[in-house]
Short mmCIF file of the C-alpha atoms (twelve columns), coordinates in Angstrom:
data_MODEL
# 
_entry.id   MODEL 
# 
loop_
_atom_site.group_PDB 
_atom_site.id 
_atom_site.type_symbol 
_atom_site.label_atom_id 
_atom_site.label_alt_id 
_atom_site.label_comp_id 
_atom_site.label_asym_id 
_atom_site.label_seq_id 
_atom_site.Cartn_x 
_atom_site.Cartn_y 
_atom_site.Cartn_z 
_atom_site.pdbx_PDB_model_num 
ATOM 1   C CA . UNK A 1   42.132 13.336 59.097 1 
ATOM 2   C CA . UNK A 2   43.656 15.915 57.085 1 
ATOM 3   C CA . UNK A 3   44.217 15.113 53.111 1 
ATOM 4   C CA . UNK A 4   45.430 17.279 50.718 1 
ATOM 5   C CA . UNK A 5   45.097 17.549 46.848 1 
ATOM 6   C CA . UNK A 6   47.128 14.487 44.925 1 
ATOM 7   C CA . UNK A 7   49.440 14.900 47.562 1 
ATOM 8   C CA . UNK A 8   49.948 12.443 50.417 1 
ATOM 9   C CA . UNK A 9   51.296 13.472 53.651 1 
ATOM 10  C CA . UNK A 10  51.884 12.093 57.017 1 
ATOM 11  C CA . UNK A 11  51.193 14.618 60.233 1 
ATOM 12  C CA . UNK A 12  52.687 11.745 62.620 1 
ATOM 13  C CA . UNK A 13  55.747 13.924 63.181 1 
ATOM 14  C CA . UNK A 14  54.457 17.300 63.259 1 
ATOM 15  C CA . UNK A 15  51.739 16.280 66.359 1 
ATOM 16  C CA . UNK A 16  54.337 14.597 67.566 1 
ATOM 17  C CA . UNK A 17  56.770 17.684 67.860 1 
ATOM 18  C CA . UNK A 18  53.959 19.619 69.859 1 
ATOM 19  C CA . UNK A 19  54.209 16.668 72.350 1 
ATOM 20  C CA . UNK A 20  50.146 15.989 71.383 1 
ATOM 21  C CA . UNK A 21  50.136 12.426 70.616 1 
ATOM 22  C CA . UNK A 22  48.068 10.885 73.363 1 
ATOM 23  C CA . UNK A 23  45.432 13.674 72.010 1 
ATOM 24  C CA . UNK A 24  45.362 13.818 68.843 1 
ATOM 25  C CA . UNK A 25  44.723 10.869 66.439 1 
ATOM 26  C CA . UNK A 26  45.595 11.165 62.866 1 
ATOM 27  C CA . UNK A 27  44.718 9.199  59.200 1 
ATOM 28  C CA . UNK A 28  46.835 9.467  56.429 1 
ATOM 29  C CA . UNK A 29  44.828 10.618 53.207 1 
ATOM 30  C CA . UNK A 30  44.512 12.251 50.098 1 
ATOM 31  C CA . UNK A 31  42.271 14.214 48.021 1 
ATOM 32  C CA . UNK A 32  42.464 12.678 44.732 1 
ATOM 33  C CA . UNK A 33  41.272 15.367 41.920 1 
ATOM 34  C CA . UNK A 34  40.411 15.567 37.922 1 
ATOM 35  C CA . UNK A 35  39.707 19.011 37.271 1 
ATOM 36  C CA . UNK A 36  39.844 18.808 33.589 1 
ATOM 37  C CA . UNK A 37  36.628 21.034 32.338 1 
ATOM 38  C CA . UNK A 38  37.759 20.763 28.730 1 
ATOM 39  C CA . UNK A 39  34.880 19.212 26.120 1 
ATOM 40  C CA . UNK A 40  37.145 16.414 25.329 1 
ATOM 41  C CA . UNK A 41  37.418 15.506 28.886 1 
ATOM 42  C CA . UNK A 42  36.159 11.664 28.410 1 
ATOM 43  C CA . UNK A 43  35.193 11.453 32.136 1 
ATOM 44  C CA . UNK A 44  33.504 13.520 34.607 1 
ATOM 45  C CA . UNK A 45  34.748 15.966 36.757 1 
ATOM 46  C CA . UNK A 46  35.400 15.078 40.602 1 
ATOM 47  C CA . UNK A 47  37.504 15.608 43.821 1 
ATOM 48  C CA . UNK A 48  37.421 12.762 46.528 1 
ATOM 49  C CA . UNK A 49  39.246 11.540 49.491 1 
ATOM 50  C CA . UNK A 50  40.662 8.383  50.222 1 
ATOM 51  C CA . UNK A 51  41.696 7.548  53.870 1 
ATOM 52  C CA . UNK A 52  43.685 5.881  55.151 1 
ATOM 53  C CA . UNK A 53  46.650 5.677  52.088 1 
ATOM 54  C CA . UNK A 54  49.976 4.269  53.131 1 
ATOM 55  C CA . UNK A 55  52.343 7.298  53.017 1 
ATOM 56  C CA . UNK A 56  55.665 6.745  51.074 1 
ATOM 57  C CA . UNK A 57  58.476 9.347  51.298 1 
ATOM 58  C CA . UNK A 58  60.196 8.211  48.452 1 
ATOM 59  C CA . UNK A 59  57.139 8.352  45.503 1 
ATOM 60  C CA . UNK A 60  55.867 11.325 43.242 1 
ATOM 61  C CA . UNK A 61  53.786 13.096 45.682 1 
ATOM 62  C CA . UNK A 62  54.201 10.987 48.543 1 
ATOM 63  C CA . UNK A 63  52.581 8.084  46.381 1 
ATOM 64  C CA . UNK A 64  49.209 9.491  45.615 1 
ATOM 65  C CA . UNK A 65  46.366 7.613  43.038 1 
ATOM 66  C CA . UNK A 66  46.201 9.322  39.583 1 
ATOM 67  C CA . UNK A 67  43.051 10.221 38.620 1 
ATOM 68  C CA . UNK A 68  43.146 12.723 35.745 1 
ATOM 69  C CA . UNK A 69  41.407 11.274 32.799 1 
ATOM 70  C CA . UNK A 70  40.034 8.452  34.515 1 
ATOM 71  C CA . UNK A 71  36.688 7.026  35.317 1 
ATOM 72  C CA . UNK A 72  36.184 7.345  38.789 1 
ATOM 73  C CA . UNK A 73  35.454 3.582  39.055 1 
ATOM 74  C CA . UNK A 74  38.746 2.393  37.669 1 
ATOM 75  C CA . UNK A 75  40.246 4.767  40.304 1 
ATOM 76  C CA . UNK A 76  37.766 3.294  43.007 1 
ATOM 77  C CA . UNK A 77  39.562 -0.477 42.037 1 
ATOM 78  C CA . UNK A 78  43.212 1.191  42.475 1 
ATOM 79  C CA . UNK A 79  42.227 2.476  45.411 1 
ATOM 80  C CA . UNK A 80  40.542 -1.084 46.777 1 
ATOM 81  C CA . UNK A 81  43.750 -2.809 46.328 1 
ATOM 82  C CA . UNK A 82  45.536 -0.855 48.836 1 
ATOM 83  C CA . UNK A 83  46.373 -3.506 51.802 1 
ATOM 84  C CA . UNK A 84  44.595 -0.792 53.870 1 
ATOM 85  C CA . UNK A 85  40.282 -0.696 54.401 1 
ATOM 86  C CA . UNK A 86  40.132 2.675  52.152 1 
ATOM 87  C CA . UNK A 87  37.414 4.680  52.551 1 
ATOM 88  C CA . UNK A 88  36.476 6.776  49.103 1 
ATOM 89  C CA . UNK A 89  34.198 9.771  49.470 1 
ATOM 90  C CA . UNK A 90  32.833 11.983 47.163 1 
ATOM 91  C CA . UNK A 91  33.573 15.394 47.511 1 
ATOM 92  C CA . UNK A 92  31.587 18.837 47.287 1 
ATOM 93  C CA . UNK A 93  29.298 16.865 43.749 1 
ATOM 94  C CA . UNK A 94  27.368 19.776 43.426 1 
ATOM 95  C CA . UNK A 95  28.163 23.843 42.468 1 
ATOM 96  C CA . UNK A 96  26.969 26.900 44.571 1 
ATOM 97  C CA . UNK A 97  24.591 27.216 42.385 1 
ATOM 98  C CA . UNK A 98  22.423 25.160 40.403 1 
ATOM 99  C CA . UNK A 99  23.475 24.115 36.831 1 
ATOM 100 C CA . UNK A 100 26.644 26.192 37.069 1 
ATOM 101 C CA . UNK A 101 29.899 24.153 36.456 1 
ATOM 102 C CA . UNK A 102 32.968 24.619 38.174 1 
ATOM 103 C CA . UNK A 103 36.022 22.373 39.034 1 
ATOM 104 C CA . UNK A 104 34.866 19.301 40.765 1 
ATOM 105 C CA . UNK A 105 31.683 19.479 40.629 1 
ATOM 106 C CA . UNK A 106 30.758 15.415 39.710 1 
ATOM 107 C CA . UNK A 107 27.423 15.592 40.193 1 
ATOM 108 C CA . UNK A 108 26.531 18.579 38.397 1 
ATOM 109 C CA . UNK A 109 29.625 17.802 35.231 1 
ATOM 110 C CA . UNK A 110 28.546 14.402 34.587 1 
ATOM 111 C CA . UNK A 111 30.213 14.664 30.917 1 
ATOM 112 C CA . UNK A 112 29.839 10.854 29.973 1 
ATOM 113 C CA . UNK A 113 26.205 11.640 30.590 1 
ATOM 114 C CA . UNK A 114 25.608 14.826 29.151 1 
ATOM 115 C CA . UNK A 115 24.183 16.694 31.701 1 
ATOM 116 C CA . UNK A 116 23.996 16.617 35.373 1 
ATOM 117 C CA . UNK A 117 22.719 14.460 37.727 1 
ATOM 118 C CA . UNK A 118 19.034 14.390 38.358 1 
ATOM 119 C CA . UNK A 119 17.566 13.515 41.635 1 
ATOM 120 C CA . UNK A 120 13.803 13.134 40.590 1 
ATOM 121 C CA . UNK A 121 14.901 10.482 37.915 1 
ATOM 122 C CA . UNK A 122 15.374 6.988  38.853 1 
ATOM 123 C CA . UNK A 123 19.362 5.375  38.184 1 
ATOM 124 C CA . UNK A 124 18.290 3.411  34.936 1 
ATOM 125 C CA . UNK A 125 16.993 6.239  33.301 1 
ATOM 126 C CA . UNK A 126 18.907 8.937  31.359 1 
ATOM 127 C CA . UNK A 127 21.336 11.144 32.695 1 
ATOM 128 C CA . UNK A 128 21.704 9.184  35.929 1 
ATOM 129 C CA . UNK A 129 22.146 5.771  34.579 1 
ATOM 130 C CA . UNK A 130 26.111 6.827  33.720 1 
ATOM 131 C CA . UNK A 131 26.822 5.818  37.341 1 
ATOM 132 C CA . UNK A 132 26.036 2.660  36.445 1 
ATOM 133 C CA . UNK A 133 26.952 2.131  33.409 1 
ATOM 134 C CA . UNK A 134 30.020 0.184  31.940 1 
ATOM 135 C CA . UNK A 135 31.280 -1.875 35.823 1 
ATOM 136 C CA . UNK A 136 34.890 -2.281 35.437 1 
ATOM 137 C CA . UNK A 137 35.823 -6.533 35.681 1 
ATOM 138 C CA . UNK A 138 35.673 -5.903 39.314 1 
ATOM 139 C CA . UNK A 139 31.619 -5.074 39.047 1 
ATOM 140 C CA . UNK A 140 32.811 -1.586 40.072 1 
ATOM 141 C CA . UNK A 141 30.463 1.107  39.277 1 
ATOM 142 C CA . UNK A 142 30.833 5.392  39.429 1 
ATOM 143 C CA . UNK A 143 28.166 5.223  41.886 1 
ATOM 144 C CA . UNK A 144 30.313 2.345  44.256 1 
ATOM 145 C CA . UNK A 145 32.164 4.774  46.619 1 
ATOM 146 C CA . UNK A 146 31.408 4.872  50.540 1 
ATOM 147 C CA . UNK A 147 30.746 8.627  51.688 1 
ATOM 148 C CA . UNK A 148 28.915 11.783 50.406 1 
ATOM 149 C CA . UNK A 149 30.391 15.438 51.381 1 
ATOM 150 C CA . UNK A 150 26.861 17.079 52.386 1 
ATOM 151 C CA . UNK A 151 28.090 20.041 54.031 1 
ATOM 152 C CA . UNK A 152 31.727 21.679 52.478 1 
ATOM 153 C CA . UNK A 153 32.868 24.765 54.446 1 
ATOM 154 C CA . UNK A 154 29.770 27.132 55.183 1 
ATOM 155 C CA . UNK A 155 28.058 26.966 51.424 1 
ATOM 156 C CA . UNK A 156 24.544 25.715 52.833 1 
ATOM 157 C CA . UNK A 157 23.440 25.907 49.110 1 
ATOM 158 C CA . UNK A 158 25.855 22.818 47.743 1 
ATOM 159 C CA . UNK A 159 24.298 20.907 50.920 1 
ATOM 160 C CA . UNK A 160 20.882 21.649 49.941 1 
ATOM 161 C CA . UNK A 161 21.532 20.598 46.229 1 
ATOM 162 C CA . UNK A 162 23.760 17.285 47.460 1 
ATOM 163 C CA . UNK A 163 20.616 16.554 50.324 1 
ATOM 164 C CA . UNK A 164 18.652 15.762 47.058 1 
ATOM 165 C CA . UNK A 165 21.000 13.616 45.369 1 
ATOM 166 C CA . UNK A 166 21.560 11.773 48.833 1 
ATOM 167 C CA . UNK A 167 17.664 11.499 49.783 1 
ATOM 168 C CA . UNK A 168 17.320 10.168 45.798 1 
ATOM 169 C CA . UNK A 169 19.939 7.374  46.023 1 
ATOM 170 C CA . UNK A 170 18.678 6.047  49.404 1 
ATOM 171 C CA . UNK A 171 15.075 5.983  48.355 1 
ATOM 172 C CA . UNK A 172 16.788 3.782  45.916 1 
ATOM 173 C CA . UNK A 173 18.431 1.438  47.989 1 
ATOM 174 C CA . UNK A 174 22.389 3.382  47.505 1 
ATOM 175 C CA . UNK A 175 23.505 4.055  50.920 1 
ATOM 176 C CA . UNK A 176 26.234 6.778  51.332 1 
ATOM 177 C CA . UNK A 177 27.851 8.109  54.366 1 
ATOM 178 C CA . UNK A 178 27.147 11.445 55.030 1 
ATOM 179 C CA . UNK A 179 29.701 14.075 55.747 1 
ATOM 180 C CA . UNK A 180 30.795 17.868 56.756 1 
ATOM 181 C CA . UNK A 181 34.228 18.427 55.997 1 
ATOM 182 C CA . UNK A 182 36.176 22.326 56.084 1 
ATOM 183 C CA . UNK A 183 37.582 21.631 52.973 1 
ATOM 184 C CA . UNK A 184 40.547 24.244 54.442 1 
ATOM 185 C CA . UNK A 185 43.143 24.203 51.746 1 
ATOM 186 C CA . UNK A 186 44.686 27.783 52.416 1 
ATOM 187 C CA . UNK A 187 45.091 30.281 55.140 1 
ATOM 188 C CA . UNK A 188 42.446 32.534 55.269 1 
ATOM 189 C CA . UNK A 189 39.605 29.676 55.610 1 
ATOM 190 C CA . UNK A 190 38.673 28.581 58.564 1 
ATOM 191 C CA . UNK A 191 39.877 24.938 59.939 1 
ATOM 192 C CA . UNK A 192 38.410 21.979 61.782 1 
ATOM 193 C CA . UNK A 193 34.485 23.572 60.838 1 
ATOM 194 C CA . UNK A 194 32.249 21.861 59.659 1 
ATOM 195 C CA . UNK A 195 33.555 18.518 61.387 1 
ATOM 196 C CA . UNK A 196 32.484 15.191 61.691 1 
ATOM 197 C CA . UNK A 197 31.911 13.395 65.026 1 
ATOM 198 C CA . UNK A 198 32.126 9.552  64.871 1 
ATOM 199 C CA . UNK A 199 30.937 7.255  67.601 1 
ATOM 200 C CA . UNK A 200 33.864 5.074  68.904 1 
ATOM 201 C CA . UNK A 201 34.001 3.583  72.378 1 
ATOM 202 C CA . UNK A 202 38.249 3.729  72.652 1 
ATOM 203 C CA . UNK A 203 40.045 7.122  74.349 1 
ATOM 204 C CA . UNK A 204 42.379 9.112  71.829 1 
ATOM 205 C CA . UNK A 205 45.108 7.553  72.842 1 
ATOM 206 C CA . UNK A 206 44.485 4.352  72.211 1 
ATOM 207 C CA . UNK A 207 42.865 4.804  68.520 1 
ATOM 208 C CA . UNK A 208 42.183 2.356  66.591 1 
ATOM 209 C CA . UNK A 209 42.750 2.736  62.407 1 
ATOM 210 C CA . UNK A 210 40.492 0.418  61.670 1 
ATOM 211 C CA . UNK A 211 37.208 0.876  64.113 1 
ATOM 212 C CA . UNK A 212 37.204 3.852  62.940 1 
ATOM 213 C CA . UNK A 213 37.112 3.530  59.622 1 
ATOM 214 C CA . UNK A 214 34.090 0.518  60.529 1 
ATOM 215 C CA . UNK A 215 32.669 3.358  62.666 1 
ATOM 216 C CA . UNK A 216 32.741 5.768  59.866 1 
ATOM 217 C CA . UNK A 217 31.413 3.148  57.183 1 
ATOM 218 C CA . UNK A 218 28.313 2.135  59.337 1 
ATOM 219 C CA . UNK A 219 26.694 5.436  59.332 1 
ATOM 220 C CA . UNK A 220 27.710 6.355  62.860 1 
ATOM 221 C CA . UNK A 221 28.879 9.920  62.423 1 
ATOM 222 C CA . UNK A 222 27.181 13.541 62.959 1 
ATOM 223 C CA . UNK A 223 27.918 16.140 60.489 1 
ATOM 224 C CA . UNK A 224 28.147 19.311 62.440 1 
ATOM 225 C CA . UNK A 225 29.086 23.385 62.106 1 
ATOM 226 C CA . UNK A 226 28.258 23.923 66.297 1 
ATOM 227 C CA . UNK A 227 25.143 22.229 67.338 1 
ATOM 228 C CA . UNK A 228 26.019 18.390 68.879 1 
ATOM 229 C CA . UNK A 229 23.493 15.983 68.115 1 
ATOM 230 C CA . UNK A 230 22.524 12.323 68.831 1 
ATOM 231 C CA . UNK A 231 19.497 10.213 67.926 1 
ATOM 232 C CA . UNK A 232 18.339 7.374  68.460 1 
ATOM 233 C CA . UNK A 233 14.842 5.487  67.634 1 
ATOM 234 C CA . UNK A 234 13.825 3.239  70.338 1 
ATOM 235 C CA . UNK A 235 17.471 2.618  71.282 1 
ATOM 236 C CA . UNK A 236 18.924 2.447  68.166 1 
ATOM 237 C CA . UNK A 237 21.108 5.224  66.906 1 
ATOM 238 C CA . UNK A 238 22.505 6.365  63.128 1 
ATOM 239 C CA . UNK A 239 23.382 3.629  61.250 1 
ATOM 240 C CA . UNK A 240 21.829 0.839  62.825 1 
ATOM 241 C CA . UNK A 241 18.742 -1.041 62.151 1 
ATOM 242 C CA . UNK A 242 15.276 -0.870 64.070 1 
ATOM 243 C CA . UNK A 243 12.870 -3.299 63.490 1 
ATOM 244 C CA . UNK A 244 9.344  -2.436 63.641 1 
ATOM 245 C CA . UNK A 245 6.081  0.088  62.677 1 
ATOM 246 C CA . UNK A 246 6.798  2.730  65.548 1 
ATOM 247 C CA . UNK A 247 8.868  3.809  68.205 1 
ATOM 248 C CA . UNK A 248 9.552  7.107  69.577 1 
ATOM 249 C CA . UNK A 249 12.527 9.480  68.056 1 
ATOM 250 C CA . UNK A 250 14.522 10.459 71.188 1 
ATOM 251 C CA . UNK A 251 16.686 13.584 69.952 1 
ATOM 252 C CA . UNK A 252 19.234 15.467 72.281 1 
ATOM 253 C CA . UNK A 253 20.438 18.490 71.460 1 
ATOM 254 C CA . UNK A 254 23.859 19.858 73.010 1 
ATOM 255 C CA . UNK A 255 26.115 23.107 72.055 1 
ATOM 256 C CA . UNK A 256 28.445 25.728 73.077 1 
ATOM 257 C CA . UNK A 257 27.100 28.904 74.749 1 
ATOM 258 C CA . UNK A 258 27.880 30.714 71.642 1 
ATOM 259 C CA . UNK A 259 26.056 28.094 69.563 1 
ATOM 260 C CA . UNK A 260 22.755 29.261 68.876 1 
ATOM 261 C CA . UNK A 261 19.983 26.416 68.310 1 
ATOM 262 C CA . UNK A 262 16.495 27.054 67.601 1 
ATOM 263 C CA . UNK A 263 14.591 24.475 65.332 1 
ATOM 264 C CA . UNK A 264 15.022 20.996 64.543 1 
ATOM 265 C CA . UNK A 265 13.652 19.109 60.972 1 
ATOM 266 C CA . UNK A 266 12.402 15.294 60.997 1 
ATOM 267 C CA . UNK A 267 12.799 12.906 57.877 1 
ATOM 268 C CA . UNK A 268 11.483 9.893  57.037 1 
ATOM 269 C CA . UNK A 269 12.490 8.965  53.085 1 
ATOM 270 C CA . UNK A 270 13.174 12.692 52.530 1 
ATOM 271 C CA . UNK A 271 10.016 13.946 53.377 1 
ATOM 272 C CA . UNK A 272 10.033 16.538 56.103 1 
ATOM 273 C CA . UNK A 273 7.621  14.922 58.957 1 
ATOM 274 C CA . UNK A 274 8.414  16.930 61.755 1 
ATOM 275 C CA . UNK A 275 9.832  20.603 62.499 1 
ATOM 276 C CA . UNK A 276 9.472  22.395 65.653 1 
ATOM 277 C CA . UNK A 277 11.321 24.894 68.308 1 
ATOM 278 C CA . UNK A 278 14.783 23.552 70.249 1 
ATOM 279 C CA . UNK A 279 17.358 24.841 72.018 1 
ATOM 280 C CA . UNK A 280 20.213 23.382 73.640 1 
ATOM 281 C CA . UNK A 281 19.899 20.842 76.620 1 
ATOM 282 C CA . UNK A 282 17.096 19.254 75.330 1 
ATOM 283 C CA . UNK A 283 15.550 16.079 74.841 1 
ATOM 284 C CA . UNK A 284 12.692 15.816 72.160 1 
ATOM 285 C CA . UNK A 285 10.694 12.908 71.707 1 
ATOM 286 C CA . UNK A 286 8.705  12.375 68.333 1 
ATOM 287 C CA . UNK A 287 6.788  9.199  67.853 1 
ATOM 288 C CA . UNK A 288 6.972  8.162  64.509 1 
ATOM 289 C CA . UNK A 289 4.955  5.214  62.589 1 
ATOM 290 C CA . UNK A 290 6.150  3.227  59.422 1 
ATOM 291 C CA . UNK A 291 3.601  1.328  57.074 1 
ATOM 292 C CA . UNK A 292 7.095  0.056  54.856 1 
ATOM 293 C CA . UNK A 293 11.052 0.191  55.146 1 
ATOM 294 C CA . UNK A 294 11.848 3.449  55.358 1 
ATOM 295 C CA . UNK A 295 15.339 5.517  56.746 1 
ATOM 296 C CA . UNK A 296 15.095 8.827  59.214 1 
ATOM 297 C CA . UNK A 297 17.109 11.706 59.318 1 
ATOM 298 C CA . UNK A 298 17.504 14.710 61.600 1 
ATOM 299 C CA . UNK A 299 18.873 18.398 61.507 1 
ATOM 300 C CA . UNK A 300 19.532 20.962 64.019 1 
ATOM 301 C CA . UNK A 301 19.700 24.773 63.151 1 
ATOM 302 C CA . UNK A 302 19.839 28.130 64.465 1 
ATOM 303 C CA . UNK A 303 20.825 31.414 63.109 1 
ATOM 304 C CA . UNK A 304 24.053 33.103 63.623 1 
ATOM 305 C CA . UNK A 305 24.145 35.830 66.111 1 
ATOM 306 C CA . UNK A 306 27.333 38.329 66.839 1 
ATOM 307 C CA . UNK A 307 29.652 36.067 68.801 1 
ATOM 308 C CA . UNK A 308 28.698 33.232 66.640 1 
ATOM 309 C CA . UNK A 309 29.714 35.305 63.499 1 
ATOM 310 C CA . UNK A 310 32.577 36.211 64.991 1 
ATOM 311 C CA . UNK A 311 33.945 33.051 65.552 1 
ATOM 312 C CA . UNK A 312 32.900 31.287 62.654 1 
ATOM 313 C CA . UNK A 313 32.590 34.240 60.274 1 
ATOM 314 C CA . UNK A 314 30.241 32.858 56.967 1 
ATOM 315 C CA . UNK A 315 29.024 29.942 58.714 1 
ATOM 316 C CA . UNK A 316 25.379 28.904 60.338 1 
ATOM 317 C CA . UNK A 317 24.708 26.561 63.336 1 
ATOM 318 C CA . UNK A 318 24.013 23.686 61.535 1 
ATOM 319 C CA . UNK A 319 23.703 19.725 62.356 1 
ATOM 320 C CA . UNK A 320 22.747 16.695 60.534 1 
ATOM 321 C CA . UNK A 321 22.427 13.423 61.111 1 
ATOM 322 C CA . UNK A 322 22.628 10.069 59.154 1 
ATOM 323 C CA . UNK A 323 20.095 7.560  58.446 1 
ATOM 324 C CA . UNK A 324 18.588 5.295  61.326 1 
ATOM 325 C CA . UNK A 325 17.167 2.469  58.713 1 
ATOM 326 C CA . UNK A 326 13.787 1.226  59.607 1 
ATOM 327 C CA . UNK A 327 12.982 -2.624 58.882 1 
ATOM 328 C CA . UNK A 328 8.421  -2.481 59.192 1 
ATOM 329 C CA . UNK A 329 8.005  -5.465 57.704 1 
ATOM 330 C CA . UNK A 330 10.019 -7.670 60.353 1 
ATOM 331 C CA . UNK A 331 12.670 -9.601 57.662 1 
ATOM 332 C CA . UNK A 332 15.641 -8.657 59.281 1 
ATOM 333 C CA . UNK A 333 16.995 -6.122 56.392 1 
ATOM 334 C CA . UNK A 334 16.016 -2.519 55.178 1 
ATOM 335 C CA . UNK A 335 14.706 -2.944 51.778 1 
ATOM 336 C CA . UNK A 336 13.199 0.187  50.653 1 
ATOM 337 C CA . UNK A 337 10.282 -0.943 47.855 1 
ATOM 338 C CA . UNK A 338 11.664 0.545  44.399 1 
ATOM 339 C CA . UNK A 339 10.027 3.509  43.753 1 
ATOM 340 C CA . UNK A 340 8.186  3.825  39.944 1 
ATOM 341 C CA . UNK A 341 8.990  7.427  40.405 1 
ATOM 342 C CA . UNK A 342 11.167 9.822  43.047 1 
ATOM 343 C CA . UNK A 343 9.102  12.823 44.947 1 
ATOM 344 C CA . UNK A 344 10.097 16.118 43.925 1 
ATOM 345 C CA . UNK A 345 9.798  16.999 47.438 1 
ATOM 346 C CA . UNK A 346 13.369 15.593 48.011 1 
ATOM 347 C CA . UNK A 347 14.917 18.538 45.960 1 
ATOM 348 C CA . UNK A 348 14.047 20.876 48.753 1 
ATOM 349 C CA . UNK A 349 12.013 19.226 51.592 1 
ATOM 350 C CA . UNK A 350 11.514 22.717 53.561 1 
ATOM 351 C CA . UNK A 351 11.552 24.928 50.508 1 
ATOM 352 C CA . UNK A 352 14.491 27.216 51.847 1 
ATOM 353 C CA . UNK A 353 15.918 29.611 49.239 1 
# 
């Protein structure tokens, strides 16, 4: 999937050319941007992609949304309309750093709101409650799109910041994809890492559009910068739905030889329960107990050595996984109890710098 800012463009004929079609699947998207920072801007800030977008030769920019000036939910309804099943997500919402403001950073702009987003305040309460404020006639809120960009290029800081915005809207019952995207819009930065890895049962050649965009939208997709990782908790792997108090966490842990992994981190609600040594080949099995629904998570890391550097200059072995959703109390859903108040724990669950 490669998109490109308010510019759609079809790779059909390029892959094509290079006689790589029975390898190489493609989605037509686009990276739909308002990078206004202005103090009359009446909306906030944001870049996000929209996949797949019908491609059309003949229109301004190959026929991509306009989104300057807009609420992102009116966008989210043009978008919706599309004969395609779009997927809308969210792009890079937080800065480098925290507090600092730079072009589409949603999360951290938040104009309509007056300050950023805060992931230790619940949704109703002030500044967070923008993202739900004001549904177009649809019922479409800010807050209604599909994925979350965790990991952009190799800035582990904007995934440590967006972690805590992710962990707070699932503890509230808002589930977003998570994703790892290279965000590679000139030469000089590297492609293709991080990726995403989605779980689909057909061969590349015989790709099919739509299960993967279901595959994408159910959760079933590893962010990754090396490190290949699958879960799954008693059988059932990221996205899906266990049902019961406890079951063992099966983890396996696969890389390159010049992927170095060394430690994987265990969440349950965004609280760190587990973190111990790893290293590729292995299996790890964690037994985990649930007194209420709950969601778990898993990352993989290591630290860059000299080849690693070398081939991915800036970046560190990385891995993440998204949520297996836990249903304790037997109904046959994942309904996490409203919290009175979010832990502060989610902001950084390992307290890394």
């Amino acid at each position: 999937v490669a998109t490109e800012h308010d510019r759609v463009f079809d790779p059909a004929p390029v892959i094509a050319a290079l006689g790589l079609g029975a390898r190489i699947p493609h989605v037509v998207g686009v990276e739909a941007t308002s990078a206004y920072l202005g103090g009359d801007s009446p909306y906030t800030i944001g870049h996000f992609n929209a996949l797949p977008v019908p491609y059309d030769r003949t229109a301004f920019r190959g026929g991509a949304p306009s989104a300057e000036g807009r609420s992102l939910r009116a966008v989210i309804d043009d978008l919706r309309a599309l004969p395609s099943a779009t997927w809308i997500q969210l792009n890079h919402p937080r800065d480098e750093i925290s507090g600092e403001v730079e072009d589409g950073s949603y999360f951290t702009h938040l104009a309509t709101a007056g300050g950023p987003y805060d992931p230790t305040r619940l949704l109703d309460e002030a500044p967070n409650s923008a993202l739900v404020a004001d549904a177009t006639e649809n019922g479409t809120r800010d807050i209604d799109y599909d994925g979350v960009e965790l990991l952009n290029g190799p800035s582990m800081s904007r995934y440590r910041l967006t972690r805590a915005d992710w962990f707070s809207l699932l503890l509230q019952g808002v589930v977003h994809v998570g994703t790892a995207n290279s965000d590679t819009h000139r030469a000089g930065r590297i492609p293709a890492i991080p990726r995403n890895y989605v779980a689909m049962s057909a061969e590349p050649a015989e790709f099919d559009e739509a299960g993967f965009i279901r595959a994408l939208r159910s959760g079933a997709s590893t962010g990754t910068s090396g490190p290949f990782v699958t879960v799954a908790l008693e059988g059932h792997s990221s996205g899906a739905l266990f049902t019961g108090r406890s079951g063992v966490l099966s983890i396996d842990i696969l890389a390159a030889p010049w992927v170095p992994v060394s430690e994987l981190r265990v969440f349950v609600d965004g609280a760190s329960v587990a973190q111990r040594p790893a290293t590729t080949g292995q299996t790890v099995e964690i037994p985990l107990s649930f007194d209420a629904d709950a969601f778990v998570t898993v990352e993989v890391a290591g630290e860059a050595d000299d080849v690693y550097s070398a081939i991915s200059p800036g970046f560190v072995p990385f891995a993440f996984t998204n949520p297996i959703f836990v249903d304790a109390d037997g109904d046959g859903v994942w309904t996490p109890d409203r919290p009175r108040e979010l832990p502060t724990t989610i902001v950084d669950p390992l307290n890394s710098p």
